[in-house]
DOMAR-344664 format. One record per residue: residue number from 0; residue in one letter; z negated, y, x of N, C-alpha, C in turn. Coordinates in nm, 4 decimals, padded with zeros to 6 digits. Atoms other than C-alpha are relative to their C-alpha. Example, Ala and Ser with C-alpha at 12.3 -4.5 7.8 and 13.67 -1.06 7.14 Angstrom:
BEGIN
- 0,A,00.0000,-00.1190,00.0890,-00.7800,-00.4500,01.2300,00.0000,00.1200,00.0900
- 1,S,00.0060,-00.1190,-00.0820,-00.7140,-00.1060,01.3670,-00.0730,00.1090,-00.0770
This chain:
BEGIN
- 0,X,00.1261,-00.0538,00.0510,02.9176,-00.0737,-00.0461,-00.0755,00.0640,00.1163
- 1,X,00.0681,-00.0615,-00.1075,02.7384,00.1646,00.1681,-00.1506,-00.0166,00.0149
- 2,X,00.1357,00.0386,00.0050,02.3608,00.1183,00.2625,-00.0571,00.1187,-00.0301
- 3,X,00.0471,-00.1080,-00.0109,02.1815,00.3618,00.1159,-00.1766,-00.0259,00.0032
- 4,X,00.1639,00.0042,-00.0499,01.7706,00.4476,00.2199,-00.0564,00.0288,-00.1220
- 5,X,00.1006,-00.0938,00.1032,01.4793,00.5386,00.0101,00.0054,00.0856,-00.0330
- 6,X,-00.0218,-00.1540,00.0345,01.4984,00.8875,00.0757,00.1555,00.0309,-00.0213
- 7,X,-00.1034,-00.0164,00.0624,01.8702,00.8849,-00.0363,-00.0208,-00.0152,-00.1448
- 8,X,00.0822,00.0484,00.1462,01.7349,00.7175,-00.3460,-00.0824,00.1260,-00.0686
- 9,X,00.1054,-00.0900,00.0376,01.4709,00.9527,-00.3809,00.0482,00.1297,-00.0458
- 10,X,-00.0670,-00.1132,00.0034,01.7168,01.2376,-00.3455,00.0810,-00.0092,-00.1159
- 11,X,-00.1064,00.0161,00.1848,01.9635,01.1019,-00.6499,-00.0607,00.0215,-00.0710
- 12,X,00.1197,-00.0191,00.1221,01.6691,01.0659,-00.8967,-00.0679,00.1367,00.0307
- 13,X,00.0025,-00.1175,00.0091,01.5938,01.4077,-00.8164,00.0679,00.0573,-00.0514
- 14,X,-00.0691,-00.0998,00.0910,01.8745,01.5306,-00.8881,00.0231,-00.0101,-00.1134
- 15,X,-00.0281,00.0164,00.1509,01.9126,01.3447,-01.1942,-00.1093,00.0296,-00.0932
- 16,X,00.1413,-00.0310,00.0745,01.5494,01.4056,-01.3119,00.0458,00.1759,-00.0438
- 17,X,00.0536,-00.1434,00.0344,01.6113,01.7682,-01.2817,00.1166,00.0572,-00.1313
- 18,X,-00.0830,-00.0085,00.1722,01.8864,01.7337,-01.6261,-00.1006,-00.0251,-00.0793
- 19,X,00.0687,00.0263,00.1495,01.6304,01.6652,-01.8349,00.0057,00.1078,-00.0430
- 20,X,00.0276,-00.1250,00.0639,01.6323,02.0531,-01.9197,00.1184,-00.0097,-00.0764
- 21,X,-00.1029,00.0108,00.0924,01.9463,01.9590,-02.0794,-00.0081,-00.0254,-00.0990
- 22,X,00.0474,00.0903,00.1904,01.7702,01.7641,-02.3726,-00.1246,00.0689,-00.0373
- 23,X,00.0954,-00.0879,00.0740,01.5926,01.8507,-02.5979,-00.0210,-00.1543,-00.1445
- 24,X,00.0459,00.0502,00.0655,01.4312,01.7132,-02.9084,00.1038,-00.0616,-00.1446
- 25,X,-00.1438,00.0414,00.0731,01.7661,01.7552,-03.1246,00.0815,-00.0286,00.0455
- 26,X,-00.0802,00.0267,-00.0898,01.9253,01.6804,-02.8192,00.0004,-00.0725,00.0441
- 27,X,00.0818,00.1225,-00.0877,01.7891,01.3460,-02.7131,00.1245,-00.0803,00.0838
- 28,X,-00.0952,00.0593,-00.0993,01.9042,01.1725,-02.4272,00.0694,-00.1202,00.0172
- 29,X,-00.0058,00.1620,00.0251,02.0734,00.8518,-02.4194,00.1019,-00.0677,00.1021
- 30,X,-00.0837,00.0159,-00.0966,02.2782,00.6302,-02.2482,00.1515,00.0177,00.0259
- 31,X,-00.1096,-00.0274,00.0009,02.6147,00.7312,-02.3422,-00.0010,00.1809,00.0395
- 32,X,00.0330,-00.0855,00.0030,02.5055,01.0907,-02.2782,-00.0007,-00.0032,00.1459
- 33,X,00.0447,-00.0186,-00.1324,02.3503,01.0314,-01.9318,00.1360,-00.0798,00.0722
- 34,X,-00.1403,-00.0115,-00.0113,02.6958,00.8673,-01.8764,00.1245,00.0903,00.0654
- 35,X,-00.0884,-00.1102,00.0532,02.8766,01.1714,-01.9326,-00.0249,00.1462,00.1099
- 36,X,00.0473,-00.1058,-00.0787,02.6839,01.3874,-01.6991,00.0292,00.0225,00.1478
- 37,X,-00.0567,00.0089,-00.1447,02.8235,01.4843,-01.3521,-00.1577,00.0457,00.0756
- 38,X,00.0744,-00.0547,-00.0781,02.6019,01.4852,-01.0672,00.0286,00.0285,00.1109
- 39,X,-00.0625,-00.0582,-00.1386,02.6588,01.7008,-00.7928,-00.1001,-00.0316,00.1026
- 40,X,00.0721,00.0531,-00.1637,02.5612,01.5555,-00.4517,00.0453,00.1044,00.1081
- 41,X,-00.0576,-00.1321,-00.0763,02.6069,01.7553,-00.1222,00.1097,-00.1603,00.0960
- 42,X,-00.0716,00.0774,-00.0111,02.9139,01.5830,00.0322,00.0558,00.0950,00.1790
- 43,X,-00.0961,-00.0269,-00.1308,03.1117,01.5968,00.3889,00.1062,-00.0795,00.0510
- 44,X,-00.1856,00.0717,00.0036,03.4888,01.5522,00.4174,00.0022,-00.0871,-00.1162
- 45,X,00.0286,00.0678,00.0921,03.4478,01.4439,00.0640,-00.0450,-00.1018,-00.0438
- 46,X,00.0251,00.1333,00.0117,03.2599,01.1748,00.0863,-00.1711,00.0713,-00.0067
- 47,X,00.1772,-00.0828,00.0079,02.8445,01.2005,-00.0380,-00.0232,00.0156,00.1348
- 48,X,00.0622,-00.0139,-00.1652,02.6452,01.3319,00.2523,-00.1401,-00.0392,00.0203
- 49,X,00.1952,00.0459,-00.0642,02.3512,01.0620,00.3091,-00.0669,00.0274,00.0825
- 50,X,00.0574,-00.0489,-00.0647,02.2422,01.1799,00.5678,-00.0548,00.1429,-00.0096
- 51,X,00.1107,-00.1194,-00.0163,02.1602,01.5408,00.4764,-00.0580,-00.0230,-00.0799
- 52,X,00.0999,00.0599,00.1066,01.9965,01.3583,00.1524,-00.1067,-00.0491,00.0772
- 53,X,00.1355,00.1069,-00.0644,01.7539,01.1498,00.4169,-00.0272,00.1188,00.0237
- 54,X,00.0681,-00.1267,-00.0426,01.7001,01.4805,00.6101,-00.0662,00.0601,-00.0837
- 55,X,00.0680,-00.0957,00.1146,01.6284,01.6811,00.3204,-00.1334,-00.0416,-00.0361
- 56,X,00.1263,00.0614,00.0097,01.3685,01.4363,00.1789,-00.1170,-00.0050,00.0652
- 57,X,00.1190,00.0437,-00.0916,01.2084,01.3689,00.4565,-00.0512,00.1141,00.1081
- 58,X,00.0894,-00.1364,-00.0181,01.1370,01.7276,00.5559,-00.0690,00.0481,-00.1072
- 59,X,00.0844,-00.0082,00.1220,01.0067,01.7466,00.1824,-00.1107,-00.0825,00.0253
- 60,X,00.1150,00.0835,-00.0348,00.7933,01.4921,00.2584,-00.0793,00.0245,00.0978
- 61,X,00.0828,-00.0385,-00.1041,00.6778,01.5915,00.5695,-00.0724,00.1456,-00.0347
- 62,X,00.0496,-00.0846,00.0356,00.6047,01.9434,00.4225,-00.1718,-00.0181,-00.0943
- 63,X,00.0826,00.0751,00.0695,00.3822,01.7589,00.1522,-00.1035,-00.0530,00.0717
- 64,X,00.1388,00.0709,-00.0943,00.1801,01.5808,00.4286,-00.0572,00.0781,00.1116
- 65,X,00.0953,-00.0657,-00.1084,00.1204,01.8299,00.6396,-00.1229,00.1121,-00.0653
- 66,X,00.1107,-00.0901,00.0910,-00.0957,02.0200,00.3459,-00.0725,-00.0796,-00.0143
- 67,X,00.1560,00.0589,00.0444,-00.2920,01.7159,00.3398,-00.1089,00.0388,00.0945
């Protein structure tokens, strides 16, 4: 089992949040559905790539706080 961070975390549920444009109202979502759905991660030497997931985040984040 690999350790994964917050901002790895943060980065999956992104990407999976951003299927919801897939459903719809006659289309509702469920759990055999969300199942079924591939999610593409960014990967190196085929294996996910947590680390550009932390990076990524956490220059999103830092973008975010520097407008405060």
């Amino acid at each position: 089992k690999e350790d994964i961070n917050k901002y790895t975390k943060l980065f999956i549920s992104r990407t999976i949040t951003k299927q919801r444009n897939k459903f719809s109202h006659g289309y509702a979502i469920s759990s055999n559905r969300l199942r079924r759905q591939i999610i593409k991660l960014p990967t190196k030497n085929n294996q996910p790539d947590y680390e550009f997931m932390e990076q990524y985040m956490k220059r999103k984040e830092n973008k975010i706080l520097d407008r405060l």
